[in-house]
C-alpha positions as CSV (number, residue, x, y, z in Angstrom):
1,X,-68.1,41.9,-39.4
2,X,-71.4,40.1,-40.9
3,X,-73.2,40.7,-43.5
4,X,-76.2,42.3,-43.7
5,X,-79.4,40.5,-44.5
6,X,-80.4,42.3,-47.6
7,X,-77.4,41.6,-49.4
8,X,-77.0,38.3,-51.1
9,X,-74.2,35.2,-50.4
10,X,-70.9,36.0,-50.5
11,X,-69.0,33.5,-52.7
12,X,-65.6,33.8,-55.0
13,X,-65.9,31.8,-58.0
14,X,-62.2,33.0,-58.8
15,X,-61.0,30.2,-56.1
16,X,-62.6,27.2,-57.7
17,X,-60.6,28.0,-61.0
18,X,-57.6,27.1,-59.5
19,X,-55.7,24.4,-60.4
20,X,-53.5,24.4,-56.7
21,X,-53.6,21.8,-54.1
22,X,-54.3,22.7,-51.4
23,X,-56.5,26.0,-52.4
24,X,-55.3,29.0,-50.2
25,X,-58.1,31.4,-49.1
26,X,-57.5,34.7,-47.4
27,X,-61.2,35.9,-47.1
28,X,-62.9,34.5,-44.1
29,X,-66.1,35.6,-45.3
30,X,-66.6,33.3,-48.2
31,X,-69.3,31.1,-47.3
32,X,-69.3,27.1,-48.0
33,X,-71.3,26.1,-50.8
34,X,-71.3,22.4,-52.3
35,X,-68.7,23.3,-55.4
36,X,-66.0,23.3,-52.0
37,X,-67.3,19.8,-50.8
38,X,-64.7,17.6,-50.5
39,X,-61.4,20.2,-51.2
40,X,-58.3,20.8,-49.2
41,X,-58.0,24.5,-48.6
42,X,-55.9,26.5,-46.1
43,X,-57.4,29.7,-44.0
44,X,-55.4,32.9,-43.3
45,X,-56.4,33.7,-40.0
46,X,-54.1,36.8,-40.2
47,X,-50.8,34.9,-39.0
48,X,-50.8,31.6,-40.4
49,X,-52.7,29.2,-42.5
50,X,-55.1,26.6,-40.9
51,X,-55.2,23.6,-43.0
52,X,-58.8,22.2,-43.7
53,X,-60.5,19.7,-45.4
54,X,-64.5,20.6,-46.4
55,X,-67.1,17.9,-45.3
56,X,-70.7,17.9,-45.8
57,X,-71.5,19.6,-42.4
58,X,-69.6,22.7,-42.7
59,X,-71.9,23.6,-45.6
60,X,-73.8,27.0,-45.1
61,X,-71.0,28.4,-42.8
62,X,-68.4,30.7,-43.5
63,X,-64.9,29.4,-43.6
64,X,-63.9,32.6,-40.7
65,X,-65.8,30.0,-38.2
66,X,-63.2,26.9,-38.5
67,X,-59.9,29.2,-38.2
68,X,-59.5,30.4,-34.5
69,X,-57.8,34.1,-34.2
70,X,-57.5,34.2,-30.8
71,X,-55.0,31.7,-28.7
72,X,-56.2,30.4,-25.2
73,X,-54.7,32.4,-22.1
74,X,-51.6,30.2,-20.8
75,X,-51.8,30.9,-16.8
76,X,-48.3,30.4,-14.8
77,X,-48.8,28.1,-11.9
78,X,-48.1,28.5,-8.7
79,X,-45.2,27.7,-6.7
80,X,-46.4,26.4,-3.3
81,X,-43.1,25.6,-1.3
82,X,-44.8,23.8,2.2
């Protein structure tokens, strides 16, 4: 769900005050801000945790975007016996 416009940046100041390596983060919604730049954190994606390291260009984006929920569809192939 997004945010709406009129509401200001949603960012948890909590998680920086951590002392952990790697920082786990279980909000998706938290968006990237320059104190994160450079950090190890891992993404709860609702069944596991998604390892990531923050660069530069993730900046301005919410951490939700860089920990898939969905899997790709696995198809079964066909067995063509000519």
């Amino acid at each position: 769900m997004s945010r709406s416009k009129w509401k200001s940046i949603y960012i948890n100041k909590d998680i920086l005050n951590l002392e952990k390596k790697p920082i786990i983060i279980y909000s998706r919604a938290i968006i990237i801000t320059q104190e994160y730049l450079g950090l190890n954190v891992k993404i709860y994606n609702g069944i596991r945790f998604y390892e990531l390291n923050i660069i530069e260009k993730m900046i301005g984006h919410k951490f939700g975007e860089f920990s898939p929920t969905r899997k790709l569809p696995q198809h079964k192939k066909k067995n063509n016996k000519n």
